[in-house]
C-alpha positions as CSV (number, residue, x, y, z in Angstrom):
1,X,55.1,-29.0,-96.3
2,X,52.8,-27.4,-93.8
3,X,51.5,-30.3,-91.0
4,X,48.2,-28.0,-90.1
5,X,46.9,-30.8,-88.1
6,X,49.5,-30.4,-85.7
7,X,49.9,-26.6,-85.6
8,X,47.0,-26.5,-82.4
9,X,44.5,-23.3,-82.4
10,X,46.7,-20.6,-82.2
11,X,45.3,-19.8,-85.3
12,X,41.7,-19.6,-84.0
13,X,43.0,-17.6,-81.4
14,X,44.7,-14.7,-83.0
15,X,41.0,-14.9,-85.4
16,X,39.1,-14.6,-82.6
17,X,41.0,-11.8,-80.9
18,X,41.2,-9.9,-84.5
19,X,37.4,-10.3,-84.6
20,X,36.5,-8.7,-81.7
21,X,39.2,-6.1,-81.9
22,X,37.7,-4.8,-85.4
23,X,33.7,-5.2,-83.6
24,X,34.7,-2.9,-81.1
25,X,36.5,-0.4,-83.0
26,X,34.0,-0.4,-85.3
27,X,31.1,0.0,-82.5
28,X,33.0,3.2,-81.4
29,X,33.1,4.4,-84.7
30,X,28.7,3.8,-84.4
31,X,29.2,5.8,-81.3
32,X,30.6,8.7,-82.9
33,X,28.1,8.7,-85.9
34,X,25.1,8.6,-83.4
35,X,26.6,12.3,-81.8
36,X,27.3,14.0,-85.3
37,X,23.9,13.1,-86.4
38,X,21.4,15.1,-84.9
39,X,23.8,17.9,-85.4
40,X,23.9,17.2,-88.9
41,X,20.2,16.8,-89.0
42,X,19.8,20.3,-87.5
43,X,22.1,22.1,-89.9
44,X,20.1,20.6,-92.7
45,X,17.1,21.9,-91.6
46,X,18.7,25.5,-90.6
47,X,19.7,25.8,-94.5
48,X,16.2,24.6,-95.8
49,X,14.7,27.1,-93.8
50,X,17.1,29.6,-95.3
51,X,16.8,28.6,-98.3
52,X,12.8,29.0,-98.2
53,X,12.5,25.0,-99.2
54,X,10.1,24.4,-96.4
């Protein structure tokens, strides 16, 4: 039988630390998006005008 009342918060801790691990990997992903896109934007608009679509 688990005693869970007397395990202390290790548990929180490790959830806490998980937490923000993933938030900032995740916010540096963001970072990375927020670069590509105006690059992306400007391709998009390069093969429009190509294409005679504007």
């Amino acid at each position: 039988m688990l005693k869970i009342r007397k395990g202390g918060m290790s548990l929180h801790g490790v959830m806490l630390a998980l937490r923000l691990f993933a938030v900032r990997r995740v916010l540096r992903m963001c970072d990375d998006v927020v670069l590509a896109a105006p690059f992306g934007l400007i391709l998009i608009r390069l093969t429009s005008f190509v294409n005679r679509e504007l």
